[in-house]
DONU-757583 format. One record per residue (C-alpha): residue number from 1; residue in one letter; x, y, z. Coordinates in Angstrom, 3 decimals. Layout:
<drengus>
DRENGU  num  residuo        c1        c2        c3
DRENGU  NUM        A         X         Y         Z
...
</drengus>
This chain:
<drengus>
DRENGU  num  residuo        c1        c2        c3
DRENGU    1        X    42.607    18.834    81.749
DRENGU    2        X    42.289    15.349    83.151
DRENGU    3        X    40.806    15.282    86.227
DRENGU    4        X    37.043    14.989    87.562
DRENGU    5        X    34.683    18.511    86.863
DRENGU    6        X    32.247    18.997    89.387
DRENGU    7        X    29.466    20.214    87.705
DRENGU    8        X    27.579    22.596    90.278
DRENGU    9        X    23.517    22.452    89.277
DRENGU   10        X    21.697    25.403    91.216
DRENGU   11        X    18.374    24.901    91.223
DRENGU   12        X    15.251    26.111    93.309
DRENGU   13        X    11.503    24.892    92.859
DRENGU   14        X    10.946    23.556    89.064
DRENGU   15        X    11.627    20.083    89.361
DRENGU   16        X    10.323    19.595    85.774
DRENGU   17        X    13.063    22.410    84.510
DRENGU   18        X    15.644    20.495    86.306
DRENGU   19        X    14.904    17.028    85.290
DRENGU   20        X    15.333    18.107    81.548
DRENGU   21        X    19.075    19.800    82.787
DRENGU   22        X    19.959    16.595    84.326
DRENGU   23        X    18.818    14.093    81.733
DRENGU   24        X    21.085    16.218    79.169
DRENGU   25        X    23.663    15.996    81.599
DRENGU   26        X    23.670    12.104    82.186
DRENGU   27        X    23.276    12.064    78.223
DRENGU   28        X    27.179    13.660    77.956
DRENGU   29        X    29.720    12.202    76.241
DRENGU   30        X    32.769    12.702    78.411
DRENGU   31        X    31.684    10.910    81.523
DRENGU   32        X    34.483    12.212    83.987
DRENGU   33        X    32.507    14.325    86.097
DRENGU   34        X    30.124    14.391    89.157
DRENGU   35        X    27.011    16.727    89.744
DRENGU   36        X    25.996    18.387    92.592
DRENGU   37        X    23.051    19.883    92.991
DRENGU   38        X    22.895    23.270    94.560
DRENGU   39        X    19.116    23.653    96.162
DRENGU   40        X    18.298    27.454    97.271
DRENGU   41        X    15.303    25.909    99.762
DRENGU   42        X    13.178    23.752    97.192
DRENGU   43        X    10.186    21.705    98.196
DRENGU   44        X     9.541    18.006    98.394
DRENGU   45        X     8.783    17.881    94.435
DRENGU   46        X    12.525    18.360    93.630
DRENGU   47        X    13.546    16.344    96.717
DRENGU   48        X    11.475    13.397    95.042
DRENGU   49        X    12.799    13.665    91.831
DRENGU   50        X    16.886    14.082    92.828
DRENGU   51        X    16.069    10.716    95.294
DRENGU   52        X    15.211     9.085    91.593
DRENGU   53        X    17.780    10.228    89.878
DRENGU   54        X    20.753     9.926    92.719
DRENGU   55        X    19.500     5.966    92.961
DRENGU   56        X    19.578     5.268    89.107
DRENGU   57        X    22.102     7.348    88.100
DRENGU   58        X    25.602     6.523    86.460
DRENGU   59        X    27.233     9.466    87.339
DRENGU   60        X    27.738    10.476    90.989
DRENGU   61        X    25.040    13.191    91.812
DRENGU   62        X    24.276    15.254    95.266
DRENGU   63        X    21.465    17.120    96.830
DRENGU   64        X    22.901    20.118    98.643
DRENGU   65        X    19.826    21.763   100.198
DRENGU   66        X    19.107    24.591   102.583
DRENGU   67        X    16.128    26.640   103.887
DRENGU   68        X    14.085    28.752   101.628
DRENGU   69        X    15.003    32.090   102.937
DRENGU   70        X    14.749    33.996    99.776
DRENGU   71        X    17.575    34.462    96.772
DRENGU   72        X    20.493    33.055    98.552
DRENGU   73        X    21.930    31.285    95.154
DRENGU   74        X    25.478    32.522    95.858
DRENGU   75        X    25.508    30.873    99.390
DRENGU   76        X    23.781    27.298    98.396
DRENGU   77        X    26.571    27.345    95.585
DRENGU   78        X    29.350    28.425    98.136
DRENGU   79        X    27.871    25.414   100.432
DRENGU   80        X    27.762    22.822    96.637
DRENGU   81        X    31.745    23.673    95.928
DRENGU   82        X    32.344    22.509    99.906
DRENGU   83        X    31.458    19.258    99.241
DRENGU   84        X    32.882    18.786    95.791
DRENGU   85        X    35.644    15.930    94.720
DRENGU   86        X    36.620    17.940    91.256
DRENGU   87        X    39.371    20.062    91.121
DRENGU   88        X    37.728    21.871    87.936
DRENGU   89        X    34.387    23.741    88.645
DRENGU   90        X    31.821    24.371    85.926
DRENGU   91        X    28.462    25.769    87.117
DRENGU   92        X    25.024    26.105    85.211
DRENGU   93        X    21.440    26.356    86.349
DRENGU   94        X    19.146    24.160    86.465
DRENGU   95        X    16.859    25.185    83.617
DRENGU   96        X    19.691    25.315    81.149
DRENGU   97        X    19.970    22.153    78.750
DRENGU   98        X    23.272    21.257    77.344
DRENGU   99        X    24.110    19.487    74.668
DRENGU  100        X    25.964    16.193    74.709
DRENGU  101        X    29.780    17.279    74.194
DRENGU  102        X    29.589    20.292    76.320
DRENGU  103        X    31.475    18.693    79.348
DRENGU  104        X    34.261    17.835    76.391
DRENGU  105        X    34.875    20.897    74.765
DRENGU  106        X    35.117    22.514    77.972
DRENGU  107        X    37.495    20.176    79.389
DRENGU  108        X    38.865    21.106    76.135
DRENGU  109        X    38.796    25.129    76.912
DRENGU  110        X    39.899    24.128    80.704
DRENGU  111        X    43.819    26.242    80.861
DRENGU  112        X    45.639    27.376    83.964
DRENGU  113        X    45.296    30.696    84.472
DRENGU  114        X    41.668    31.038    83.148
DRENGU  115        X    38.188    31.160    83.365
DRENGU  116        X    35.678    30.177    80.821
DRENGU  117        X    32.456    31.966    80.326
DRENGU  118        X    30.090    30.016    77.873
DRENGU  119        X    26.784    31.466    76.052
DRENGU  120        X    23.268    30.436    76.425
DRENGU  121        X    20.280    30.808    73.741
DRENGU  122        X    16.932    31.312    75.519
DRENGU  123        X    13.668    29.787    74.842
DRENGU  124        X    10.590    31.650    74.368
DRENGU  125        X     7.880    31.291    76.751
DRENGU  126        X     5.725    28.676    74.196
DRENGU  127        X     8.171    27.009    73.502
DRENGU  128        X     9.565    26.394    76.553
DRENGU  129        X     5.544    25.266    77.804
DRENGU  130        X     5.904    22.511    74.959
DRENGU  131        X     9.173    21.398    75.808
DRENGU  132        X     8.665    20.920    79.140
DRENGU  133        X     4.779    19.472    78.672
DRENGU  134        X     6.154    17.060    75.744
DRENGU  135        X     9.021    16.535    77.216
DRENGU  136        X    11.105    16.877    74.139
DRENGU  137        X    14.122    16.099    74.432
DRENGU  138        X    16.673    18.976    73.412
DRENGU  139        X    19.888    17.611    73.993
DRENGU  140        X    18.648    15.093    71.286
DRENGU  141        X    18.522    17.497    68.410
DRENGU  142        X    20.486    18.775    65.518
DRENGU  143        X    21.534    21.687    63.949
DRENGU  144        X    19.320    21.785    61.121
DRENGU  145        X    16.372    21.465    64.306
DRENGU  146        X    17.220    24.529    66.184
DRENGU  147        X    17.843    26.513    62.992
DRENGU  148        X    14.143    25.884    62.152
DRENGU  149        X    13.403    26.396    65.822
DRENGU  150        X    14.659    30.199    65.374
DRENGU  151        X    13.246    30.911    62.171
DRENGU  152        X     9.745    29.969    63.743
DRENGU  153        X    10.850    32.501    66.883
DRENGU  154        X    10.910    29.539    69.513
DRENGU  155        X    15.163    30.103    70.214
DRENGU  156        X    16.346    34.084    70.126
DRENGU  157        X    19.863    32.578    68.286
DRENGU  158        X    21.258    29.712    66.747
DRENGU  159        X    24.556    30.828    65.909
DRENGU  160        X    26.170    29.939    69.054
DRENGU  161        X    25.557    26.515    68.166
DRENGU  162        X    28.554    26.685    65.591
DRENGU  163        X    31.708    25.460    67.154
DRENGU  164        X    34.608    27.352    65.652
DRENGU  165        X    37.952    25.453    66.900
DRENGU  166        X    40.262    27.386    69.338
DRENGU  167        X    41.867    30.231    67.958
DRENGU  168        X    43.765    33.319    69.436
DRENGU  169        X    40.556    35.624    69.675
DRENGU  170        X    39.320    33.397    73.099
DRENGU  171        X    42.027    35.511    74.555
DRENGU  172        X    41.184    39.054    73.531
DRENGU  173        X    39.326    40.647    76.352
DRENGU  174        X    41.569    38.643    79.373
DRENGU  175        X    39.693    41.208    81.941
DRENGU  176        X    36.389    41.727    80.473
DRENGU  177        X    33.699    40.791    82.858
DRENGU  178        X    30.673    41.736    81.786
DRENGU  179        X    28.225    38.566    80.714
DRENGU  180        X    30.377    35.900    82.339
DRENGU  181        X    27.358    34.245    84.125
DRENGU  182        X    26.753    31.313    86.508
DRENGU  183        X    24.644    29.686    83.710
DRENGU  184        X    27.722    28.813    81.722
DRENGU  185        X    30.587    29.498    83.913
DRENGU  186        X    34.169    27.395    84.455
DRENGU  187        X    36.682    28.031    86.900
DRENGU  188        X    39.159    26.066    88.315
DRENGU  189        X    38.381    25.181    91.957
DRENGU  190        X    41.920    26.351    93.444
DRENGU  191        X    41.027    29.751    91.952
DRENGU  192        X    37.459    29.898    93.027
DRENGU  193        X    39.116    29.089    96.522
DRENGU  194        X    41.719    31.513    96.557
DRENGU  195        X    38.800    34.354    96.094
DRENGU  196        X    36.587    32.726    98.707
DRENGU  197        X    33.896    31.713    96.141
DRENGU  198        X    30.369    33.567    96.334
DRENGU  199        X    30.443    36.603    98.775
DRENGU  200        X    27.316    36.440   100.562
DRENGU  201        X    26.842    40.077   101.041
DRENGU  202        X    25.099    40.062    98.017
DRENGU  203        X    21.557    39.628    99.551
DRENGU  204        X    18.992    38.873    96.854
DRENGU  205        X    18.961    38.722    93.050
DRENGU  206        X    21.854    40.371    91.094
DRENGU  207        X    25.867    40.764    90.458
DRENGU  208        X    26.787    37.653    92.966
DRENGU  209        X    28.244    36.205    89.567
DRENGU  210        X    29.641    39.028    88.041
DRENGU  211        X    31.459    39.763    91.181
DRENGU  212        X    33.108    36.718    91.592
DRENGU  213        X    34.380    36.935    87.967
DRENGU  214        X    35.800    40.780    89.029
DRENGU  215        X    37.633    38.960    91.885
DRENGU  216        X    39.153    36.375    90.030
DRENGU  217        X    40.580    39.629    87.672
DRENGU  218        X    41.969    40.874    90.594
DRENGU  219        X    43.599    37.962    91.473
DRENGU  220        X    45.519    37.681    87.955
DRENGU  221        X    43.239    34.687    86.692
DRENGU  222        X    42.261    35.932    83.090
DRENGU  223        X    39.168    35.155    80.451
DRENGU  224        X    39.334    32.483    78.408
DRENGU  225        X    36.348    33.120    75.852
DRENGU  226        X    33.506    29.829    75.738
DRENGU  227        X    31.318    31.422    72.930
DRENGU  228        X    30.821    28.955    69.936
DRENGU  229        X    31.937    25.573    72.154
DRENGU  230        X    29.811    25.613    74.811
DRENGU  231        X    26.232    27.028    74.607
DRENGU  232        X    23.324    26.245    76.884
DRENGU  233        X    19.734    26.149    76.005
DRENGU  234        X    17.713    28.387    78.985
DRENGU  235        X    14.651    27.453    79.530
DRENGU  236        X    12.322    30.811    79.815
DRENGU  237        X    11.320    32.026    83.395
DRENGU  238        X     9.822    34.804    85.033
DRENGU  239        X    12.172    37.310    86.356
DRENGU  240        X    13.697    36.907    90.254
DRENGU  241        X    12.348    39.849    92.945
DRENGU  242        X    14.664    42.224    91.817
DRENGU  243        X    14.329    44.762    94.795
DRENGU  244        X    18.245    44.695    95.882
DRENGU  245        X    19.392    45.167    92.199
DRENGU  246        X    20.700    48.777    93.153
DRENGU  247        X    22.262    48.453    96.095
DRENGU  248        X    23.851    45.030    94.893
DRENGU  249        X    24.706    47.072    91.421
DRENGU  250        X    26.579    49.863    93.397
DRENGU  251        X    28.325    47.304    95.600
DRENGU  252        X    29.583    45.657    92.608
DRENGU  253        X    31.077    48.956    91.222
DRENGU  254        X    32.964    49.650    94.257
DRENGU  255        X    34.357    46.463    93.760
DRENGU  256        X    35.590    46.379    90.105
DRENGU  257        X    37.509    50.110    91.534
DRENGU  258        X    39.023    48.486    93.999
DRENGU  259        X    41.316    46.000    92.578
DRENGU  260        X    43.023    44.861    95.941
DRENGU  261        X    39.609    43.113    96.807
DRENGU  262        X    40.036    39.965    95.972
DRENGU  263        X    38.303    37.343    99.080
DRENGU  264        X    34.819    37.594    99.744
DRENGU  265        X    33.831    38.911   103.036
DRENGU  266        X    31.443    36.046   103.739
DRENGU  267        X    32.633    33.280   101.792
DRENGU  268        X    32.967    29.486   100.823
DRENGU  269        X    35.898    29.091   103.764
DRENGU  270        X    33.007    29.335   106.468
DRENGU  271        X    31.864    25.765   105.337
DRENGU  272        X    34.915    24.134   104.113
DRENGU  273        X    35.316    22.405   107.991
DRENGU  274        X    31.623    22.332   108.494
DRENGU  275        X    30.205    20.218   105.904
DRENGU  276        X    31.038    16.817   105.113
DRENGU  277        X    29.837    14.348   102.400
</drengus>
């Protein structure tokens, strides 16, 4: 895979969470990619900081922002992938850290036909405080330092950070969706289009990723396993309001039945002619 990635950030009100994601992300070795940052209604604190970083930048980076309205990640993402140049989509959040060849390898992973789920290993909530407060920089670090960060409990994993070249197993579960998140996720854009992106329905927190990822199934595009190439560190967080978690749950169910859905109902087409760069 050649061409540009558009690396979609989603983001909503922890600037200092977000600067850490996009310093690892300027700090990448393959530099054949633009960000754009998806904003689910932040406040002037991460409008501050993206005006820094879009005026000193190397790499091309946009703010994609709309009103604070409550958990409408699938829709500012949906709104992000409108205005993107790449024809290869890889989204993460924006208090996940990556380290500095994970645009590579998964340019690398990047097949016709596929999508690429990666892994993530969280933070606990000290040692996320101390990253953030020292601002230590992750992306920085070796193997031997996350291995002692896990045996003093600050990471829940460190295995994912072995890379084990490509081998035949990536392609053993082609229509397993479960724990292909929008943390880690890669998808080529013409598929993501083809399924209408993020359906919108999905009001609140919960399953907007995992149905996408059921769509794309329909639609024949298979799984192309990302685990041990392309981790992410998460940053620890307080759960989202997780009140429509049901009802979004059940809609999601009738969806992996029904294997003829394959377009979102409310979609990413609604703001393909609207928005402009």
């Amino acid at each position: 895979m050649n061409g540009l990635i558009s690396v979609i950030v989603t983001t909503y009100n922890w600037p200092e969470a977000l600067s850490t994601c996009l310093l690892a992300l300027m700090a990448q070795q393959d530099r054949r990619f633009e960000i754009v940052v998806a904003d689910d209604g932040s406040g002037t604190a991460t409008q501050a900081l993206l005006k820094d970083f879009i005026e000193t930048s190397e790499i091309s980076l946009r703010h994609v922002w709309h009103e604070d309205r409550g958990f409408r990640a699938g829709t500012i993402r949906n709104k992000a992938v409108a205005v993107s140049r790449g024809n290869y989509l890889l989204f993460i959040d924006g208090d996940c850290v990556a380290l500095p060849d994970f645009i590579s390898r998964h340019r690398q992973l990047a097949e016709t036909g596929y999508f690429v789920p990666g892994n993530r290993l969280l933070l606990s909530e000290r040692y996320t405080s101390l990253v953030l407060q020292q601002k230590i920089p992750l992306h920085e670090q070796s193997f031997n330092f996350f291995l002692w960060q896990w045996l003093q409990g600050r990471i829940n994993r460190f295995l994912p950070l072995l890379y084990l070249p490509l081998r035949n197993w990536r392609y053993r579960q082609p229509q397993n969706w479960q724990k292909a998140m929008t943390c880690n996720l890669a998808v080529w854009k013409d598929n993501f289009l083809a399924t209408n992106g993020f359906d919108e329905v999905f009001e609140g927190w919960g399953y907007e990723d995992s149905d996408l990822v059921i769509r794309l199934i329909h639609q024949g595009v298979q799984r192309k396993e990302g685990r041990f190439a392309v981790p992410v560190l998460h940053l620890w967080h307080r759960h989202n309001d997780r009140s429509q978690h049901d009802e979004n749950y059940q809609r999601l169910l009738r969806r992996v039945a029904d294997r003829t859905m394959i377009r979102a109902e409310q979609g990413v087409s609604q703001y393909l002619e609207t928005i402009c760069d």
